[in-house]
TITIMI-992157 format. One record per residue (C-alpha): residue number from 1; x, y, z. Coordinates in Angstrom, 3 decimals. Example, Ala and Ser with C-alpha at 12.3 -4.5 7.8 and 13.67 -1.06 7.14 Angstrom:
residues 2
+-----+----------+----------+----------+
:  nr :       xx :       yy :       zz :
+-----+----------+----------+----------+
:   1 :   12.300 :   -4.500 :    7.800 :
:   2 :   13.670 :   -1.060 :    7.140 :
+-----+----------+----------+----------+
***
This chain:
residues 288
+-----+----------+----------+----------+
:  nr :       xx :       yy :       zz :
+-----+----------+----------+----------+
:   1 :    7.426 :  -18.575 :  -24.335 :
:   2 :    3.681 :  -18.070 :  -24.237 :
:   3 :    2.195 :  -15.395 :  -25.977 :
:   4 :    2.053 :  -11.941 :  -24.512 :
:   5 :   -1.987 :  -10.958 :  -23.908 :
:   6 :   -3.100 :   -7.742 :  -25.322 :
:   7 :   -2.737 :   -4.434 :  -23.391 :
:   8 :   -6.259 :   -3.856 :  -21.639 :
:   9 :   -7.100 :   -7.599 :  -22.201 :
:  10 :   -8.281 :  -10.211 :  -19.377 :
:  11 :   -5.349 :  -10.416 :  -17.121 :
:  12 :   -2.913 :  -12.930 :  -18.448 :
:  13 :   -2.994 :  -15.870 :  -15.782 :
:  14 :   -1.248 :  -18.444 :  -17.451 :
:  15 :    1.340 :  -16.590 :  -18.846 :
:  16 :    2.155 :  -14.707 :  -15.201 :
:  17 :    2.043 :  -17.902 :  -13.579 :
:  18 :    4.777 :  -19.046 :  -15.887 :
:  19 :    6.741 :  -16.099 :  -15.427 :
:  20 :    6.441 :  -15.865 :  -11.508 :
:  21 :    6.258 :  -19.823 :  -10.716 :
:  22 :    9.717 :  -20.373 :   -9.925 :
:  23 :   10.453 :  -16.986 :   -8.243 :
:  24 :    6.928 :  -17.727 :   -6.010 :
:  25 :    7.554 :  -21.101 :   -5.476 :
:  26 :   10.870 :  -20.791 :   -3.372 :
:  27 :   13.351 :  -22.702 :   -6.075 :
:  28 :   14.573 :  -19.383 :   -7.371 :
:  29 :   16.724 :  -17.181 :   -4.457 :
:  30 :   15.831 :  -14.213 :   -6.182 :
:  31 :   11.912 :  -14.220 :   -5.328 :
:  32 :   11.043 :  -12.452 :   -2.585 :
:  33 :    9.677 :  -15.668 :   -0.067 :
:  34 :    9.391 :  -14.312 :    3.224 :
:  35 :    6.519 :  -12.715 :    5.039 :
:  36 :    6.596 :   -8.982 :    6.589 :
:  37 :    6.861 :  -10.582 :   10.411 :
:  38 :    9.912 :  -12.680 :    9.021 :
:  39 :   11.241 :   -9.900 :    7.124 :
:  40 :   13.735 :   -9.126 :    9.840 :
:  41 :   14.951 :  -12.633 :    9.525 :
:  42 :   17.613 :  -14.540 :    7.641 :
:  43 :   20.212 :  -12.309 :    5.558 :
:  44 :   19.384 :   -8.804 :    6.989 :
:  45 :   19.714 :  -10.500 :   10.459 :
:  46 :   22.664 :  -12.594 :    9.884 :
:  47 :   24.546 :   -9.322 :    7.981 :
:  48 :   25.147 :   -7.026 :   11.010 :
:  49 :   24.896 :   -3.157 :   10.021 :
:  50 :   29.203 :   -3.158 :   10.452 :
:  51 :   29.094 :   -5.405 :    7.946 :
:  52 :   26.560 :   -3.379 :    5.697 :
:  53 :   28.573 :   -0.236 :    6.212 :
:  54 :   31.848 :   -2.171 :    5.003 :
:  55 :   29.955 :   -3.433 :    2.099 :
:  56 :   28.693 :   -0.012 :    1.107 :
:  57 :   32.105 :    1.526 :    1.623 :
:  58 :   33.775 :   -1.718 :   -1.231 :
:  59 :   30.958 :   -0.614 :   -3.378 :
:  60 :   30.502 :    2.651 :   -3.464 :
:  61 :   26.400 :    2.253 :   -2.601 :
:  62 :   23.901 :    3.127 :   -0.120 :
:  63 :   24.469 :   -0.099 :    2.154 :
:  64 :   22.568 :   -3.011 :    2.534 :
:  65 :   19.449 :   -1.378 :    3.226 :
:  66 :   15.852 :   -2.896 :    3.119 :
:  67 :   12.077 :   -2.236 :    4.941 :
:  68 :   12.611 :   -4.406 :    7.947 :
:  69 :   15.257 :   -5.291 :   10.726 :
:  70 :   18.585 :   -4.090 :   11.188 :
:  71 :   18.556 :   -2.366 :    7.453 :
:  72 :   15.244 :   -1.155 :    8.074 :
:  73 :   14.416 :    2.324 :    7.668 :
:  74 :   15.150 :    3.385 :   11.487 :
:  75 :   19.014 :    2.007 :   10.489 :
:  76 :   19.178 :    3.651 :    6.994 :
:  77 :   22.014 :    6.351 :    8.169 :
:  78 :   24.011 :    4.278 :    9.503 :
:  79 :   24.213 :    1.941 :    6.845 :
:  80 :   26.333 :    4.545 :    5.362 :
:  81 :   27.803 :    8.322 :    5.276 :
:  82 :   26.066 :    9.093 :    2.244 :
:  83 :   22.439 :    8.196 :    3.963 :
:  84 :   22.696 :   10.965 :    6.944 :
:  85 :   19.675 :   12.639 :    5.577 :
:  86 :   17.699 :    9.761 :    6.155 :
:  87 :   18.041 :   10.532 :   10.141 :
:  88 :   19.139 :   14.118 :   10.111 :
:  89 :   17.308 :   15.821 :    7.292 :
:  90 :   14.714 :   17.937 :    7.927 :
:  91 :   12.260 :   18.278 :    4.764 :
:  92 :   11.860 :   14.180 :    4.435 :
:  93 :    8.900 :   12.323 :    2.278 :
:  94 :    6.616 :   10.330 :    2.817 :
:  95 :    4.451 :   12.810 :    4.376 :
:  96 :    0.811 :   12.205 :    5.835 :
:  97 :   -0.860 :   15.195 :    3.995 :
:  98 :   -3.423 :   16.762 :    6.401 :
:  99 :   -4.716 :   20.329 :    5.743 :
: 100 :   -3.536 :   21.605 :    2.665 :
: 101 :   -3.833 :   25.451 :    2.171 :
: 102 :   -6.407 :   25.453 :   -1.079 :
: 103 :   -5.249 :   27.823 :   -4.001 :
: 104 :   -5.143 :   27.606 :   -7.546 :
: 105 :   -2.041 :   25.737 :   -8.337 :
: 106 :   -0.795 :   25.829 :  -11.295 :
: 107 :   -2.195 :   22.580 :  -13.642 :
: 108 :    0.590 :   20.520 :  -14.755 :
: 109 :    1.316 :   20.101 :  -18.206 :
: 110 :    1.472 :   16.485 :  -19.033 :
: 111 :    3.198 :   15.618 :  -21.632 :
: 112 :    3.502 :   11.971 :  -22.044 :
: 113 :    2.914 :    9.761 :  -24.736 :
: 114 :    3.403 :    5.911 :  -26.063 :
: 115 :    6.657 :    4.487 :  -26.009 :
: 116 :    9.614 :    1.633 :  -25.348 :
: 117 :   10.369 :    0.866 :  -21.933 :
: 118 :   12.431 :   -1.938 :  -19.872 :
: 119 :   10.850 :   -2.922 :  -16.610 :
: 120 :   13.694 :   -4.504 :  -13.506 :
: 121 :   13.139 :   -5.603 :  -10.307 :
: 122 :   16.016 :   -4.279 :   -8.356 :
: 123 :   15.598 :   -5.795 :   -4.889 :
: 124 :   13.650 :   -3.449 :   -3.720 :
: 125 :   10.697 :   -2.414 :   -5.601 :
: 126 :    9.344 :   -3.169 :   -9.954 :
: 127 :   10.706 :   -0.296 :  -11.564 :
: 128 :    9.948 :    0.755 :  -15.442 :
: 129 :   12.423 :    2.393 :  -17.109 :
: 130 :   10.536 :    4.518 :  -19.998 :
: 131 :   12.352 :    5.544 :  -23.480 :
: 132 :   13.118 :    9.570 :  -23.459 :
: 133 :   10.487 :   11.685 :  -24.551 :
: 134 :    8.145 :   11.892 :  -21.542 :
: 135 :    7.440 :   14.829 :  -19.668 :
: 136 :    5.938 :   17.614 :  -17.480 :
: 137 :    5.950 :   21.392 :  -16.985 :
: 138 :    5.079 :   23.241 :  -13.944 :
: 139 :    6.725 :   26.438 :  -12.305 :
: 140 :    7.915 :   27.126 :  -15.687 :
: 141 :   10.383 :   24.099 :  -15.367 :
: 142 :   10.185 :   21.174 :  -17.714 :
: 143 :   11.364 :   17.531 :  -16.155 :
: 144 :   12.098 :   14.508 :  -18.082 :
: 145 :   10.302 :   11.574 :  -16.936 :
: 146 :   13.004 :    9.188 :  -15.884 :
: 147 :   11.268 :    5.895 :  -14.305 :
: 148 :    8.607 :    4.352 :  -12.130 :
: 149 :    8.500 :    2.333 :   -9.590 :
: 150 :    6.057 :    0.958 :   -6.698 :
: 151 :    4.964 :    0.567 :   -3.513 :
: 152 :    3.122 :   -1.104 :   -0.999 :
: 153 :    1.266 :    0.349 :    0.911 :
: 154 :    1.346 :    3.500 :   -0.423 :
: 155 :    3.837 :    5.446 :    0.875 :
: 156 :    1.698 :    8.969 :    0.785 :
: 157 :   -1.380 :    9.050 :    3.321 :
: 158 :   -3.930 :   11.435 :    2.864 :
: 159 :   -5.413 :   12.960 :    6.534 :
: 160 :   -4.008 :    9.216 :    7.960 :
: 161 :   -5.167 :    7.198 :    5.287 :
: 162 :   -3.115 :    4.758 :    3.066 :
: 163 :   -4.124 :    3.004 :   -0.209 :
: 164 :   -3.477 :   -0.005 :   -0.874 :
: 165 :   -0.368 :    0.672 :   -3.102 :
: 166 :    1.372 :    4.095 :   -4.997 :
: 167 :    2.781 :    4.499 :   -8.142 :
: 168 :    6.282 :    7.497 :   -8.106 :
: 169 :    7.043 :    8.562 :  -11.735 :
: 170 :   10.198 :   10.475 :  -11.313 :
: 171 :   11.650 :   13.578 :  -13.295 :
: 172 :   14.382 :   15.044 :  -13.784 :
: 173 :   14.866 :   18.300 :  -15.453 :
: 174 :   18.002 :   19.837 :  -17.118 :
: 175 :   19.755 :   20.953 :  -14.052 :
: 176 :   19.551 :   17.643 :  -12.090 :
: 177 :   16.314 :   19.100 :   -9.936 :
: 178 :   13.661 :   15.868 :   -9.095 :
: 179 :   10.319 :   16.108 :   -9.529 :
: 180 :    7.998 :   13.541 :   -8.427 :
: 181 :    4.114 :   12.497 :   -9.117 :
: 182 :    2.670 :    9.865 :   -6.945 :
: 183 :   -0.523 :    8.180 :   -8.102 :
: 184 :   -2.415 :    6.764 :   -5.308 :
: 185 :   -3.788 :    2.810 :   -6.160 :
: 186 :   -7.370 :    1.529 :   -4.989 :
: 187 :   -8.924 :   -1.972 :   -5.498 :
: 188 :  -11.261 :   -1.416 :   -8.031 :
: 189 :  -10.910 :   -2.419 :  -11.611 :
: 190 :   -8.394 :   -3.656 :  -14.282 :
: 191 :   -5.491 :   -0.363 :  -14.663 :
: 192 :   -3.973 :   -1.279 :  -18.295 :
: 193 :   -1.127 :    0.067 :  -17.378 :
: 194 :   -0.277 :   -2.192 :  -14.129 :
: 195 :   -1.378 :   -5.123 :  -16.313 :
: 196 :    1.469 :   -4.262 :  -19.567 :
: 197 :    3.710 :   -3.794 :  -16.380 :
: 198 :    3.024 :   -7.446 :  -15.136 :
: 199 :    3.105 :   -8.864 :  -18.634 :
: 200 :    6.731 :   -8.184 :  -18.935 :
: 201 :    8.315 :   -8.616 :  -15.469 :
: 202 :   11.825 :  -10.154 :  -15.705 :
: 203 :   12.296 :  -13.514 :  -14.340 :
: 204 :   15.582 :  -12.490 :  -12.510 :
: 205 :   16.076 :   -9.776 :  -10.132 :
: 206 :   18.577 :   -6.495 :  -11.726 :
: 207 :   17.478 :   -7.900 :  -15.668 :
: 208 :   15.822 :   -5.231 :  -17.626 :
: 209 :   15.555 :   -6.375 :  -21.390 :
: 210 :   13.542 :   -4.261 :  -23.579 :
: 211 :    9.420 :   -5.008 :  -24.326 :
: 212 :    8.371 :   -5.759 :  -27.523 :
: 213 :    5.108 :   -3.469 :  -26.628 :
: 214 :    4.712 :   -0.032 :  -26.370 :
: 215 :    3.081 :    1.333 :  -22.685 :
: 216 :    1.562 :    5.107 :  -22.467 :
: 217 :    2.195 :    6.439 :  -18.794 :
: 218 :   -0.365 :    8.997 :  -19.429 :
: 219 :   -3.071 :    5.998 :  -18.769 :
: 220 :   -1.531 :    5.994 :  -15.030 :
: 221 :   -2.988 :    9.234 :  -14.547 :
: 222 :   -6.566 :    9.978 :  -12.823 :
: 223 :   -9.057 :   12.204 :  -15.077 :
: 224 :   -8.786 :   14.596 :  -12.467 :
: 225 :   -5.616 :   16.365 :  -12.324 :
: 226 :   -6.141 :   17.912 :   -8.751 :
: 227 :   -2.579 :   17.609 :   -6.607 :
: 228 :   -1.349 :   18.527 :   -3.270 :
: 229 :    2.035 :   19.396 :   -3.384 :
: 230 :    5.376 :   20.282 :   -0.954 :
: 231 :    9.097 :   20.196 :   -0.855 :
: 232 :   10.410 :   16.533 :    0.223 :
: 233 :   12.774 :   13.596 :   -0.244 :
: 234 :   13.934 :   10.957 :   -1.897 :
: 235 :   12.169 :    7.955 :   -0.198 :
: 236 :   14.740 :    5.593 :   -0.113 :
: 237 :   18.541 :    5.835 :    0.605 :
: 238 :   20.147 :    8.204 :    0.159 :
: 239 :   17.120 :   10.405 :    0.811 :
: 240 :   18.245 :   13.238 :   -0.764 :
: 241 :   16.122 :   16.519 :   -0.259 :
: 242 :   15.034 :   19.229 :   -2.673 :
: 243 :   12.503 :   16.855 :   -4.687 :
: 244 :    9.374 :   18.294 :   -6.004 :
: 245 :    6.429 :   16.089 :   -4.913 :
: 246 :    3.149 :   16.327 :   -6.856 :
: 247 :    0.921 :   13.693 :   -5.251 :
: 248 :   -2.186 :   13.333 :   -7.297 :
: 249 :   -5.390 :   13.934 :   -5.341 :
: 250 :   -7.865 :   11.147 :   -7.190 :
: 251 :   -6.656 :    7.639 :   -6.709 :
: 252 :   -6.519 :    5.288 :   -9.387 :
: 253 :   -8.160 :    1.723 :   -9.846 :
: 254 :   -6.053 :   -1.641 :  -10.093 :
: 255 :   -7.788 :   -5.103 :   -9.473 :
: 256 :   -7.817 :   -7.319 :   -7.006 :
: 257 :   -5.426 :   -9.725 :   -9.145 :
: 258 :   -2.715 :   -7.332 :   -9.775 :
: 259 :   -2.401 :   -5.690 :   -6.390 :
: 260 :   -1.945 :   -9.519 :   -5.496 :
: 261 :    0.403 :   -9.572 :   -7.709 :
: 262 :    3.005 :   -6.588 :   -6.290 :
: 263 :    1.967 :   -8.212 :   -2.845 :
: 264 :    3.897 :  -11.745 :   -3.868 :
: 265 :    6.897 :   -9.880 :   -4.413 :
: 266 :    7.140 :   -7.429 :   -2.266 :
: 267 :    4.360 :   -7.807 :    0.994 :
: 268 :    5.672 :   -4.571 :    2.651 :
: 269 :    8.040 :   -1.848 :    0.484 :
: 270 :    6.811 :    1.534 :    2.063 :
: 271 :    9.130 :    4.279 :    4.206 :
: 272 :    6.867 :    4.893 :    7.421 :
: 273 :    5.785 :    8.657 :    7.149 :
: 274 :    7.956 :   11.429 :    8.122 :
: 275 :    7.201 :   14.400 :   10.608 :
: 276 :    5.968 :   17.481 :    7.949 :
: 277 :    8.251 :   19.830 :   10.449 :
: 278 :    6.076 :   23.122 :    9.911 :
: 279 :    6.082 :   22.133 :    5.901 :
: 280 :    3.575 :   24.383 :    3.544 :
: 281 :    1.759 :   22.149 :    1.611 :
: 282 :   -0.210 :   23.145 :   -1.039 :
: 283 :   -3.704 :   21.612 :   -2.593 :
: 284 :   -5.856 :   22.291 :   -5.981 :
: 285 :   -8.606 :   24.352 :   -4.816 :
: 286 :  -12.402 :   22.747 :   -5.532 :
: 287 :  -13.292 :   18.899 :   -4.961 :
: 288 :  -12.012 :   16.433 :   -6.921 :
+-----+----------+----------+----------+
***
């Protein structure tokens, strides 16, 4: 196996073209190979929704369930019981934040350091599993940072406006309440962390093995720690409610090159946005 490059260094061409060559090629099933028009297409076409509510029932899941055709979002609940909230709930995320009521929110107390993670592609999204010890206080409630994950676009729009991808770092605190930060993504320049993220993707879909590098989630984070926040949803089946949201006012920069990357394997991953239903949403007073 090549060499890994250095966190922060030039991105790592060679060695991601190695890694992603047979999943991008279309020798390896797993590799996502289709575009978003064709999405609809093939499996999630042939597999009727009966047929993804019978599988979810032997399994004990969420369904079949997917971004486009019949297990798009629009058939989420009736891929199974379990996913009703998906159709019938009434606080759901994503959200198109316009016109947050400016106050001085409470800063959130970061407090995330280096550490061992796993990253897996499950199917639906690159998620990074983080070692414990990562965490955040706000309302006087401390959550455990659980996991990562992606999406393109981004699933949060700000007064209408989407970026090009988002970044969910989910908590969990001692009680089983979810918190969420989203960090919005911009074409701009190299993000370090995106890049250790890309260095170690698996080259099968549901493999997580361990990386022999360390990755610091704090360097997702924009200097400015300005948020809008609001009471939401789980964006994907079974779109539970009662999550925290914390979506982080200043975007973040990731190149060209790796938001090409996420694009390869997953063209369109996003939940279209959700009515706010007479929400309060809440937003750091000042600029950014």
């Amino acid at each position: 196996m090549a060499a890994q490059a250095q966190e922060g260094g030039e991105p790592p061409v060679q060695v991601l073209r190695q890694r992603l060559a047979e999943r991008l090629s279309g020798k390896d099933e797993g590799g996502l190979k289709i575009s978003p028009r064709e999405a609809g297409r093939g499996k999630a076409k042939a597999e009727s929704r009966a047929d993804a509510k019978a599988g979810a029932a032997k399994k004990g899941g969420h369904g079949h369930w997917g971004y486009a055709g019949d297990v798009g979002p629009e058939h989420w609940a009736d891929l199974a019981p379990e996913n009703k909230l998906c159709a019938a709930g009434s606080r759901q995320s994503p959200i198109d934040i316009r016109d947050g009521i400016a106050v001085d929110l409470e800063r959130i107390a970061f407090d995330y350091r280096p550490g061992g993670f796993a990253v897996l592609d499950n199917g639906h999204t690159i998620q990074v599993n983080v070692e414990s010890g990562n965490a955040l206080t706000v309302m006087g409630r401390r959550y455990e940072l659980q996991q990562f994950h992606f999406h393109r676009p981004s699933e949060e729009r700000i007064n209408g406006r989407a970026y090009d991808m988002s970044v969910h770092l989910v908590h969990k605190d001692a009680e089983g309440r979810l918190a969420v930060i989203a960090v919005l993504l911009e074409r701009g320049r190299d993000q370090p962390v995106v890049q250790t993220v890309w260095n170690n993707l698996p080259l099968e879909r549901g493999e997580a093995l361990p990386a022999q590098v360390q990755l610091d989630p704090a360097q997702l984070l924009p200097g400015d720690k300005g948020y809008y926040t609001y009471y939401g949803s789980l964006t994907t089946p079974p779109c539970t409610e009662g999550v925290l949201w914390m979506v982080m006012r200043q975007p973040v920069q990731a190149s060209t090159q790796q938001l090409g990357i996420f694009q390869r394997l997953y063209p369109m991953n996003a939940r279209p946005v959700q009515p706010t239903a007479g929400r309060l949403i809440k937003e750091s007073a000042g600029s950014p």
